[in-house]
MIPA-170104 format. One record per residue (C-alpha): residue in one letter; x, y, z. Coordinates in pm, whole numbers, plus 32768, in hexadecimal, padded with zeros to 4 digits. Layout:
BEGIN
<residuo a xx X yy Y zz Z>
...
***
This chain:
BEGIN
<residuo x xx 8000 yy 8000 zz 8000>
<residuo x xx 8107 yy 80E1 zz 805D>
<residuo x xx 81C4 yy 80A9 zz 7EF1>
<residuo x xx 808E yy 811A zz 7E60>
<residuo x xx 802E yy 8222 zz 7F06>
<residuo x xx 81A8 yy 82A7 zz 7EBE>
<residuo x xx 8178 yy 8259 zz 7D66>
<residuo x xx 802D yy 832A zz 7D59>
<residuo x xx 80AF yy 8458 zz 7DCC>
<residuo x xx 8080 yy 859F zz 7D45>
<residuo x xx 81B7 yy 8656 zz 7D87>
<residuo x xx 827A yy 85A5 zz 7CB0>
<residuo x xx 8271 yy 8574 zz 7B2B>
<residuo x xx 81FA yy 8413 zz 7ACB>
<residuo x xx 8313 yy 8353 zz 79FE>
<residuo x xx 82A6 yy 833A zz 78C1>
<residuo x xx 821B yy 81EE zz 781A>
<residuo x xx 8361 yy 8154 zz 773A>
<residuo x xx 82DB yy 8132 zz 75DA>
<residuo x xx 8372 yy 8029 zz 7529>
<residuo x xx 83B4 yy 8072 zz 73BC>
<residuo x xx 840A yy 7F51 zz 72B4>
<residuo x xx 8578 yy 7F8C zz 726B>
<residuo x xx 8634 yy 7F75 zz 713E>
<residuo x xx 87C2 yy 7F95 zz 70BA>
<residuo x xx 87FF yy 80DD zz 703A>
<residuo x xx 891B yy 8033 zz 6F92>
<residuo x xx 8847 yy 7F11 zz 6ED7>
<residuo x xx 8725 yy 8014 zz 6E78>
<residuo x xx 8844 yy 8118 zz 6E08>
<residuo x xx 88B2 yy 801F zz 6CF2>
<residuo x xx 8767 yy 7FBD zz 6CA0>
<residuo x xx 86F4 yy 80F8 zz 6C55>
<residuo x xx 8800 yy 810E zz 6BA4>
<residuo x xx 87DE yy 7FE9 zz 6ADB>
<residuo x xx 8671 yy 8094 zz 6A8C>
<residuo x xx 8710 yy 81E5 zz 6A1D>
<residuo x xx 87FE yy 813C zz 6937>
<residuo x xx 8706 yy 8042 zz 68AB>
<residuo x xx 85F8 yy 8148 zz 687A>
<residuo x xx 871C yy 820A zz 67BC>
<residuo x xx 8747 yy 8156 zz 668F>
<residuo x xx 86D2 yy 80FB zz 6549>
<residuo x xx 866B yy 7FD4 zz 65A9>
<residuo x xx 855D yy 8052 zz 66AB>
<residuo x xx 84BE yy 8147 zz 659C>
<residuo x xx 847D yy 8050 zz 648B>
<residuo x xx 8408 yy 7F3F zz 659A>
<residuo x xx 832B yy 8073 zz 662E>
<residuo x xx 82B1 yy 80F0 zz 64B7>
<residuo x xx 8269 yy 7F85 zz 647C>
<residuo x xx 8171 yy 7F1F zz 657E>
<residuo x xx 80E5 yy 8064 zz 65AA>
<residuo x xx 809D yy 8030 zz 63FC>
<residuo x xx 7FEC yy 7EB8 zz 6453>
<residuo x xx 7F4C yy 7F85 zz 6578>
<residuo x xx 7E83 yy 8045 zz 6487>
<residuo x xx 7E65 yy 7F5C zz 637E>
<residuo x xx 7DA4 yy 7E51 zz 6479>
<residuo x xx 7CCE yy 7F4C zz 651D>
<residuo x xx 7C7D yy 7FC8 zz 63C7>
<residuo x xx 7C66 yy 7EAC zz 62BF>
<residuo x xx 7BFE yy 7D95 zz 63CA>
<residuo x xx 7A7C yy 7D61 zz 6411>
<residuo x xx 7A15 yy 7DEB zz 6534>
<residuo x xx 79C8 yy 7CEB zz 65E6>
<residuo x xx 7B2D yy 7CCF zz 6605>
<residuo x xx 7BBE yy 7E1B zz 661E>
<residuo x xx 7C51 yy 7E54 zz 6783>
<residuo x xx 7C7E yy 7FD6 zz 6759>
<residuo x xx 7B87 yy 8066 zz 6674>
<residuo x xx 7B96 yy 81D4 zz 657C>
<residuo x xx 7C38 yy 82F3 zz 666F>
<residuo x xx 7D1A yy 81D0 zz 6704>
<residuo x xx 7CF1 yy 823E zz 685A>
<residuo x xx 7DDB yy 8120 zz 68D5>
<residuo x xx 7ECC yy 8171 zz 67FB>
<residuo x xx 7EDA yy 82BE zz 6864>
<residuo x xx 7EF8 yy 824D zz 69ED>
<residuo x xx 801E yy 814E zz 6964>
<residuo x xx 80EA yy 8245 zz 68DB>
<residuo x xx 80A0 yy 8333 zz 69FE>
<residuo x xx 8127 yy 824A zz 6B0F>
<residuo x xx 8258 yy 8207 zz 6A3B>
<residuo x xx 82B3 yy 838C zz 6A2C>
<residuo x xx 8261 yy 83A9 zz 6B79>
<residuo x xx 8348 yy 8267 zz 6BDC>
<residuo x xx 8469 yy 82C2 zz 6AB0>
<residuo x xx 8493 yy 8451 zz 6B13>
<residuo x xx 8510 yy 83D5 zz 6C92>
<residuo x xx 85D1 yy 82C2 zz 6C0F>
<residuo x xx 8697 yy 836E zz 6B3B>
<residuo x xx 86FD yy 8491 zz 6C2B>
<residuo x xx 8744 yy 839E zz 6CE3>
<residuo x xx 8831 yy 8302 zz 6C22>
<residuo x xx 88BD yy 8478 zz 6BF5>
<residuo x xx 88F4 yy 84BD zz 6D5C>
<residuo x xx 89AF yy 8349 zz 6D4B>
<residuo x xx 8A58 yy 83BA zz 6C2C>
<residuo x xx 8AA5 yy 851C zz 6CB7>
<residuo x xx 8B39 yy 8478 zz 6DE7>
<residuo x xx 8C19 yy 83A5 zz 6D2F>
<residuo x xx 8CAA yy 84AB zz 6C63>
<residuo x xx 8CC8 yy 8596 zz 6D94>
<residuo x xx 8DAE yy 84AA zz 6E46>
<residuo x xx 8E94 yy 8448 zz 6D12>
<residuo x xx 8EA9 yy 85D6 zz 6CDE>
<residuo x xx 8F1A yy 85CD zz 6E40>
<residuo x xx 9009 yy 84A6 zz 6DFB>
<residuo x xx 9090 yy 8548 zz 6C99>
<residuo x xx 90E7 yy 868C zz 6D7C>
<residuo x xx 9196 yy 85C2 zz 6E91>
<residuo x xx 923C yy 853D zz 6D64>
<residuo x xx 928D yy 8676 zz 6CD5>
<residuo x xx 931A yy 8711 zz 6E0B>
<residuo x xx 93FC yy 85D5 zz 6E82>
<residuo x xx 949B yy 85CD zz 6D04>
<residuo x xx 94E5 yy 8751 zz 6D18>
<residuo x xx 958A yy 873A zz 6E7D>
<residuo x xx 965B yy 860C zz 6DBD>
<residuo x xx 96B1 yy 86F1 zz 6CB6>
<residuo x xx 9709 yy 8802 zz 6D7F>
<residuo x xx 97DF yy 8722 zz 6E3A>
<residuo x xx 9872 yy 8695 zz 6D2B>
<residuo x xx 98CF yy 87E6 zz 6C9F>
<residuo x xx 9973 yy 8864 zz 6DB6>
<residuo x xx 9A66 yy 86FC zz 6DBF>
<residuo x xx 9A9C yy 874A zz 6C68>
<residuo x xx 9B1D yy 88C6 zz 6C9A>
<residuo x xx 9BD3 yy 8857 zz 6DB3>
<residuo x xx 9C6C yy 870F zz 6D11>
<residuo x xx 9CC1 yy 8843 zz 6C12>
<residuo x xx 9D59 yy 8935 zz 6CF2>
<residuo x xx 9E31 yy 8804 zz 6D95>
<residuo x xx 9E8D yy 87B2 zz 6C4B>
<residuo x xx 9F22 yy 8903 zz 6BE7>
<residuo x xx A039 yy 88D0 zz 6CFF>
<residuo x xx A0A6 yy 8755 zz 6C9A>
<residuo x xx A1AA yy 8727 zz 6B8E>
<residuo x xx A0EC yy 869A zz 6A73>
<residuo x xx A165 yy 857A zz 699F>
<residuo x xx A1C7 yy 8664 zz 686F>
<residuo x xx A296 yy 8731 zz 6953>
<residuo x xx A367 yy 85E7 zz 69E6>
<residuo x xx A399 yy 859E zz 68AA>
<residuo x xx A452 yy 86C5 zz 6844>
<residuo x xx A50C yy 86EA zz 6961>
<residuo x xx A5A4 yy 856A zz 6945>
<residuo x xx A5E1 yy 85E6 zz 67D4>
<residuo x xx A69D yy 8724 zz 6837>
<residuo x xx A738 yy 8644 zz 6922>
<residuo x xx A795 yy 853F zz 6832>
<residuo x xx A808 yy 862C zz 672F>
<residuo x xx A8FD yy 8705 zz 684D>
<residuo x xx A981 yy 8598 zz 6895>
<residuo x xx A9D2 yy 854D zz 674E>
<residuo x xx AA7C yy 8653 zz 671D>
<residuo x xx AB55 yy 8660 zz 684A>
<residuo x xx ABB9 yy 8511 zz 67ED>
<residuo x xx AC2C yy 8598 zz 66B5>
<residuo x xx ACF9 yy 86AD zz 6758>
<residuo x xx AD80 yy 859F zz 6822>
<residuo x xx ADE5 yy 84BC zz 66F4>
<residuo x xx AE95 yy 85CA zz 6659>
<residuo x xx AF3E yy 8625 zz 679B>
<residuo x xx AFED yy 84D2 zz 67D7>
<residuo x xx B028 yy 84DF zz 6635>
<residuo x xx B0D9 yy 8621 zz 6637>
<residuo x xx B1A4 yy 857A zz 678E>
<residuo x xx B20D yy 8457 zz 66DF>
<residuo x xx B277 yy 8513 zz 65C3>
<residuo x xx B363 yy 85DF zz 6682>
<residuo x xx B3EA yy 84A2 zz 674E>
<residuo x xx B434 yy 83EE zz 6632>
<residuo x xx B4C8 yy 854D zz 6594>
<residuo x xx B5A6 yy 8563 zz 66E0>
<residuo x xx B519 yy 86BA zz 676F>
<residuo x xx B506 yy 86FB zz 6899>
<residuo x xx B3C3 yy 86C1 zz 6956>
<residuo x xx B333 yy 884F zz 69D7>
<residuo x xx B266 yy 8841 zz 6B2C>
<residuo x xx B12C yy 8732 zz 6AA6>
<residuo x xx B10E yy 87EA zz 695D>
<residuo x xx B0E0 yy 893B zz 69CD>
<residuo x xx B173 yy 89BE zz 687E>
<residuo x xx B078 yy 8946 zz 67AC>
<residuo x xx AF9A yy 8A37 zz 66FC>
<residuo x xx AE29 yy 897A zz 673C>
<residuo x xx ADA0 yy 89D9 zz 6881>
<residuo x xx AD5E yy 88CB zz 698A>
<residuo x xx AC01 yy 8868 zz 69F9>
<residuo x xx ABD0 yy 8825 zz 6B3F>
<residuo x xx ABD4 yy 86B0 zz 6B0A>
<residuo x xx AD29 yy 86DA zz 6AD1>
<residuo x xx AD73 yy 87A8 zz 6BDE>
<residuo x xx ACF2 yy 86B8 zz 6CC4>
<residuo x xx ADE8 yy 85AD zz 6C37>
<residuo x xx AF2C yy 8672 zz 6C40>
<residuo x xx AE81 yy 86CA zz 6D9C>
<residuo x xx AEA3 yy 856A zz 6E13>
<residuo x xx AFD8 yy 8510 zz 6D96>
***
C-alpha cells in the first residue's frame, strides 16, 4: 500500500510509459535504399516502367469489362504511381545524404593526404638544400682528380730534373771534374724534392 500510495503522488512527475518502437539497421536500410536509387536510375527501370504502365492501359482498355481491374480515369493507377513518388523522392535523398557522407570523409582523407605529402616535401627540400650547402664545402670528385693530376704531372717532372741531375754528374765523373758542393753549379733550379735529398744525405 505504501509503494502505491508513493507512486500516486502528486508532487512528483510520473515517469513516462517506455514506448517500444520496431527497430531497424540504419546501415542495412542505408544500402537498400540505395540499391532502390540506383535501380530506379537506369534505363532499365524506364522501359520496364513504360512497359507495364503500356499493358496497364491496354487491359483496362481493350479487355471486356468484366475483366478490367482499373477502369477509364485509372484511378489505381494514379494511386500506384503516387505511392512510388512518394516512396522514390525519400529514397533517393537518402541515398544522397549516404552519398554526401561518403564523399565528405574521403575529402577529409584527400586533405590529410594533401597536408602529410606537403610536410614530406617541405622536408625533403630542406635535406636537399642542406645536403647542397654541405656539399659546397667537400672536395668533389672532379677536383681530386685534378689535384692527383697536378700532382702526378709535378712528380714527373721532378723525376726528370732528377734524371738529368745524376746524367750531367756522371758525365763530369767520367770527364774527371771535380765534383762542386751536390751540384750547386748547375743552371736548373732545385725543387724541393731535391732539396730534401741533398738534405738527408
Amino acid at each position: 500500500m505504501a509503494e502505491q500510495r508513493r507512486a500516486q503522488r502528486l508532487d512528483q512527475p510520473r515517469e513516462p510509459r517506455a514506448v517500444k518502437l520496431p527497430r531497424f539497421d540504419p546501415e542495412a536500410f542505408g544500402r537498400w535504399s540505395e540499391g532502390i536509387a540506383r535501380s530506379m536510375g537506369t534505363a532499365n527501370f524506364i522501359v520496364y516502367m513504360t512497359v507495364v504502365i503500356g499493358l496497364w492501359f491496354a487491359w483496362n482498355t481493350l479487355a471486356p469489362p468484366a475483366v478490367r481491374f482499373d477502369p477509364y480515369t485509372f484511378t489505381f493507377l494514379t494511386l500506384v504511381l503516387s505511392l512510388q513518388a512518394s516512396y522514390a523522392a525519400p529514397l533517393i535523398l537518402l541515398a544522397q545524404n549516404r552519398q554526401a557522407d561518403r564523399d565528405r570523409v574521403a575529402l577529409e582523407e584527400d586533405r590529410r593526404r594533401a597536408t602529410a605529402q606537403k610536410a614530406d616535401t617541405e622536408y625533403l627540400a630542406r635535406e636537399i638544400a642542406a645536403l647542397r650547402i654541405a656539399m659546397g664545402e667537400v672536395a668533389t670528385r672532379d677536383f681530386l682528380r685534378t689535384e692527383l693530376a697536378r700532382l702526378a704531372e709535378e712528380l714527373d717532372e721532378a723525376g726528370q730534373r732528377r734524371q738529368r741531375l745524376e746524367r750531367r754528374q756522371q758525365d763530369r765523373q767520367e770527364r774527371g771534374a771535380p765534383r762542386t758542393g751536390g751540384g750547386e753549379g748547375l743552371d736548373e733550379p732545385r725543387d724541393e724534392v731535391d732539396s730534401d735529398r741533398t738534405g738527408n744525405f
